[in-house]
N, C-alpha and C positions, 0 to 999 in steps of 0.2 A: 518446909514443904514436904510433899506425901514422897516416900523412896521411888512414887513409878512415877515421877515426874521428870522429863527428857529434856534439860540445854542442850541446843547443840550451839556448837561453832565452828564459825569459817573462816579459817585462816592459819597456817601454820607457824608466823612469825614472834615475835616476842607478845606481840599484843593477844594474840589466843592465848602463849602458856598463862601471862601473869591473869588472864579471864580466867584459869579452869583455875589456877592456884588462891586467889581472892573468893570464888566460889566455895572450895574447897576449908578456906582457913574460917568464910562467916558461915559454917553449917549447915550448907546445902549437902543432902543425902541422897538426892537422885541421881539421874543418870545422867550423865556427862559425855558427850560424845563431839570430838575435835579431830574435824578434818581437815587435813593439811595437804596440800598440792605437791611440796616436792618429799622425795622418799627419805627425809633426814628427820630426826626431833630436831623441834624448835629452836631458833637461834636468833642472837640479835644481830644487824646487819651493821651499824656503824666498824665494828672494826676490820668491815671487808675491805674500806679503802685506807683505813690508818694501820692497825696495828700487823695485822695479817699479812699485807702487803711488805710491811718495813721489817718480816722477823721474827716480831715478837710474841705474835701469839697463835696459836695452833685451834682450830674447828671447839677443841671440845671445852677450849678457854673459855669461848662465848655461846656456848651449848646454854639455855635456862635451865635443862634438869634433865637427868641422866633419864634411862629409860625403866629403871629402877621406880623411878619418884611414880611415874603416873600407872605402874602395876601397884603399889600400894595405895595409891590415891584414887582406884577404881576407876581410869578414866580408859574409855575405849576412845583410843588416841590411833585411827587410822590416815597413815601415812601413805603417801602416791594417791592421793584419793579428791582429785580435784572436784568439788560440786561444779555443776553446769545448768543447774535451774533451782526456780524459786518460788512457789505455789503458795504467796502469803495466805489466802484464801483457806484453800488444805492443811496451812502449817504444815508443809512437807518442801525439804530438799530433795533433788534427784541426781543422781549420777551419773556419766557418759553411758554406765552401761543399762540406764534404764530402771533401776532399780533407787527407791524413795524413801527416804527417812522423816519420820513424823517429829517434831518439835513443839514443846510448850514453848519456851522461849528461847528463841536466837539471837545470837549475837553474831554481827558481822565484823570481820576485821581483817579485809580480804587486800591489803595494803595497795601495792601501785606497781607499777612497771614501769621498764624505763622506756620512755619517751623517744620514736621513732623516729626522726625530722622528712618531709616530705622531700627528700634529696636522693635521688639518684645513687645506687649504689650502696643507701644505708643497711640493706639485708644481706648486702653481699657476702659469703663465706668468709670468714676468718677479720671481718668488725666486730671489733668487741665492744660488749655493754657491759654494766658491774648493775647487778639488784641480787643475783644468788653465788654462794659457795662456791656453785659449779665453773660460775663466770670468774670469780674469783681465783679460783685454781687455775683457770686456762690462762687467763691475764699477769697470774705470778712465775709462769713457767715460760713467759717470752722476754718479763723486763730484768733481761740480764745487762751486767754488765759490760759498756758499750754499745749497746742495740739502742735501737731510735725508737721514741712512739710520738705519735701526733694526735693533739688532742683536741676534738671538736667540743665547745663548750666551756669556759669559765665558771663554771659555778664550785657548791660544793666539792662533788664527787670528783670531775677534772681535776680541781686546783690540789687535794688531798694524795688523786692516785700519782699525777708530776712531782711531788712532793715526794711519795716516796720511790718512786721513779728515779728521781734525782739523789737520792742518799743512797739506791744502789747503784748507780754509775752508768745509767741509759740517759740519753740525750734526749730533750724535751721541747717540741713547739705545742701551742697552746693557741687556737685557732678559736676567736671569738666576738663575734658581732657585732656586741654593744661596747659603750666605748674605754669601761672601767671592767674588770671582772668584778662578780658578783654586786653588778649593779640593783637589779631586784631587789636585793635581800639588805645590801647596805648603804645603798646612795653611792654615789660619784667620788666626793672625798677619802672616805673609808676603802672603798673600793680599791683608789689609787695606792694604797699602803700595801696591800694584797698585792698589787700588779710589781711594786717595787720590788716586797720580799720576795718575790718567785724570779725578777730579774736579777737578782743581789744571788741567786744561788742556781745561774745562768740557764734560766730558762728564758727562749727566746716566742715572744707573746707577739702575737699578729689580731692586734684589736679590730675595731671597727672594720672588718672581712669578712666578705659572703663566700659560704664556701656551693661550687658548683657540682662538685659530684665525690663522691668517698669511696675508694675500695681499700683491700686489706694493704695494699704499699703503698699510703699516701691519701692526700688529700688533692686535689685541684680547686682552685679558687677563681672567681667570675674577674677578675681582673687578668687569668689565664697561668698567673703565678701557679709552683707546686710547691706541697711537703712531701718529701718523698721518706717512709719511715716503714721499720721494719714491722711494728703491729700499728693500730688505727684504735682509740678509743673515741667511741661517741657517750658523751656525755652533758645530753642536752635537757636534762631535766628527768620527772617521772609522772606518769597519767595513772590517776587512780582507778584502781579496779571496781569500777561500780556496775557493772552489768549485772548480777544478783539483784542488786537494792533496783535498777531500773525495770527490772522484769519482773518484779514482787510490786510493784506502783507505787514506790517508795516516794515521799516528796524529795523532788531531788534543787540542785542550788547551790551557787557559790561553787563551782568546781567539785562540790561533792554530793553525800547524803544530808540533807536537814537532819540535824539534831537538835534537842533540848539543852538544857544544862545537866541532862539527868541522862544526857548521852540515847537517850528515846527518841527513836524514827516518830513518824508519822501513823504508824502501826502500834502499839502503846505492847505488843508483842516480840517487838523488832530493834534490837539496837545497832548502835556502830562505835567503831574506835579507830582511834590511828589516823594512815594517810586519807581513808573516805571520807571523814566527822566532819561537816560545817556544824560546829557548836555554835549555838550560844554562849557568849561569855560577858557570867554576872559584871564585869569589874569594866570594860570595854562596853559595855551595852552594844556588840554589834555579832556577827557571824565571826568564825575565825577557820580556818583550813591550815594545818600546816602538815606538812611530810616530816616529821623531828621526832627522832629518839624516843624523848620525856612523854610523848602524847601515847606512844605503846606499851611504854613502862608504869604510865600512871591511871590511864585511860578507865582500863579494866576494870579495875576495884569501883570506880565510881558506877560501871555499867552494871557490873556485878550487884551493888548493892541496889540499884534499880531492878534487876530482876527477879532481884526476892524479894521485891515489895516495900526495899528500906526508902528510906529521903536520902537524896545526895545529888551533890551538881557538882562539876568539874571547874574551880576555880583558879589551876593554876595558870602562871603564868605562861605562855613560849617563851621556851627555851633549848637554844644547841649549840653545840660545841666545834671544835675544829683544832688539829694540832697541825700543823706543816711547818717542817724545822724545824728550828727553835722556836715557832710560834705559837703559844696555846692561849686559847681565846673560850670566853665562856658569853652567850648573847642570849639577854633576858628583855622579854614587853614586845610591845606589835607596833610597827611608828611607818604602815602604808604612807602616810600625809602627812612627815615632818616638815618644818620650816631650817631648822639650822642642827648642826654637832658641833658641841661643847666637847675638846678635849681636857683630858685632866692628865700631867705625868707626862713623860719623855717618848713621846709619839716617834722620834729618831730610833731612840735607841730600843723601842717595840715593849715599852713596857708603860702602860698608861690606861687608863678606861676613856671609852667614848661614850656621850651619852648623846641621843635623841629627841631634841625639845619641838612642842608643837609654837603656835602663837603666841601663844599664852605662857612661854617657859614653862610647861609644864612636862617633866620627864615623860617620856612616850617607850623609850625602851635605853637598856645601856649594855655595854662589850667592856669588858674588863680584859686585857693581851697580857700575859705574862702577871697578874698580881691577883693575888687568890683569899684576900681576906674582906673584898667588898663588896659580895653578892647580894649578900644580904639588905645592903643600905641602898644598893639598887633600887632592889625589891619596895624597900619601904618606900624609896620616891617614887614609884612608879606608883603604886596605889593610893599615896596620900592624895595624889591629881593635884598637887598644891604647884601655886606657882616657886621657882627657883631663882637666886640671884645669880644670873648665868658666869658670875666674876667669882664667884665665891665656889660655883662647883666647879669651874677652870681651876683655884688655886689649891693646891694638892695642903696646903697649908690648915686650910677647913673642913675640918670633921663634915663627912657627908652627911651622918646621922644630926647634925646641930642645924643642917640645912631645912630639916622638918619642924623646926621650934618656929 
């Protein structure tokens, strides 16, 4: 494409750098222009609540690329520079302060926020949320040693920052609705193994409780009960940031942006990645939306080679991870409408894969906990769509891969 031809993109998270880097490595020579909302370079956000938290790793660990990389890579990479409109029409962004940037083609990947809950007290001073650095820094300098936190929400982010929470030596209630943690995401059963490890490493979980109001000491709950704790983490999910794509008349659905397999809005000028994408996905024949790691790490290149004109559809699977304790789990496939979970391996002692079958035994998705050499035979049940003899991937005895003959 001609040198005065203008990408721009939105968003400063993993899913912008690897856009302008994917761009950059298939021989686009225009201009590249990536605005990003908070005044940092790019970073990726998973080890805000694992590794960051528990220690181990420091901002520039998880930084994508020095500031070095995008002066050589010609990208005008303005940081603090939130967009706040979207003139498909014009192919023009505009800025708070008025001032409008022209675009051939845009790429959106303006990811999500954290999820507000309609409760009394949730903006109050000194609640905390985790989606940025910032939040992360403030959330690392309360959970000390011996201090209480209370946490609204079982899901991911919750169950990761208790987790590490609890390995530096702060006390942990864990305040959540439904009746299993991370019920959504892995059914009732699986869930309970989640609720176990967190009780097994004495955190104390208050299921199926409505909470009635949040400030920064505590929680109060509608039965009139309290947690009384020295910070407050809300962690009830995250809403994606689609106001852009709603205000450019984007087709919008499924909780997010319509997308193709080729990661193309509705605007055949306009794409998305990340937590916005309702893809299409070849393998699924259906929409998919998820907030996970893999879709901003991989997303790109796919968007990328649609706006220079290449062919390409996004066919990987979902997939994300989670470490809490000694738990490390890897979860691959999309199984909204499973029928049953087949374990395979010593489900006691957390070292075993679960797998998600539809009616039809047909693998729908699977969680490997502690064993790291069966990703891949996941993968192949999950796409063969064959039926499986649910005894034979129960018995740790049968080649997983013998199961597709």
């Amino acid at each position: 494409m001609a040198s005065s031809t203008t990408f721009v993109i939105v968003g400063g998270g993993l899913a912008g750098a690897k856009a302008v880097e994917a761009l950059r490595d298939n021989g686009f020579e225009g201009q590249i222009i990536l605005f990003a909302e908070e005044a940092r370079l790019p970073y990726e956000r998973p080890p805000l609540s694992k590794e960051y938290l528990a220690g181990k790793k420091s901002l520039t660990d998880f930084t994508v690329q020095n500031s070095d990389w995008y002066l050589d890579h010609q990208v005008d990479l303005r940081l603090g520079s939130p967009v706040s409109s979207l003139d498909s029409g014009a192919h023009t962004v505009g800025l708070p302060d008025g001032t409008t940037t022209r675009y051939d083609k845009l790429l959106l990947a303006t990811g999500s926020a954290s999820r507000r809950p309609p409760i009394p007290g949730s903006d109050a001073d000194g609640v905390h949320y985790l989606r940025s650095y910032d939040d992360a820094e403030l959330l690392n300098s309360v959970l000390t040693e011996g201090s209480s936190l209370a946490v609204l929400g079982a899901g991911w982010i919750g169950l990761e920052v208790t987790a590490a929470a609890r390995q530096r030596g702060a006390e942990v209630t864990v305040v959540e609705a439904a009746k299993q943690p991370l019920l959504a995401a892995l059914g009732e059963t699986v869930g309970e193994i989640f609720a176990n490890l967190h009780r097994d490493h004495g955190v104390r979980l208050r299921l199926q409780t409505q909470v009635e109001e949040i400030s920064a000491t505590g929680l109060r709950m509608r039965d009139g009960s309290t947690v009384a704790a020295d910070a407050v983490l809300v962690a009830v999910g995250a809403k994606p940031n689609v106001e852009l794509a709603e205000q450019g008349g984007l087709s919008m659905g499924d909780g997010g942006v319509l997308v193709d397999a080729s990661l193309r809005t509705s605007d055949p000028d306009i794409f998305a990645v990340g937590d916005i994408a309702a893809a299409e996905h070849p393998l699924y024949r259906t929409r998919i939306r998820t907030e996970h790691w893999a879709n901003a790490l991989k997303q790109p290149a796919v968007a990328a080679a649609g706006m220079l004109g290449k062919p390409a559809e996004y066919a990987e699977l979902p997939y994300f991870f989670t470490d809490q304790y000694d738990l490390g789990m890897e979860y691959v496939g999309h199984a909204p409408n499973f029928e049953r979970v087949v374990f395979r391996g010593d489900v006691a002692g957390r070292e075993f894969v679960a797998f998600w079958l539809d009616g039809d035994n047909r693998v729908l998705a699977g969680m490997n906990v502690n064993i790291w050499d069966v990703l891949d035979d996941v993968k192949a049940l999950i796409r063969s769509k064959s039926s499986v003899d649910p005894d034979k991937l129960a018995d740790p005895s049968s080649p997983l891969a013998d199961l597709l003959s």
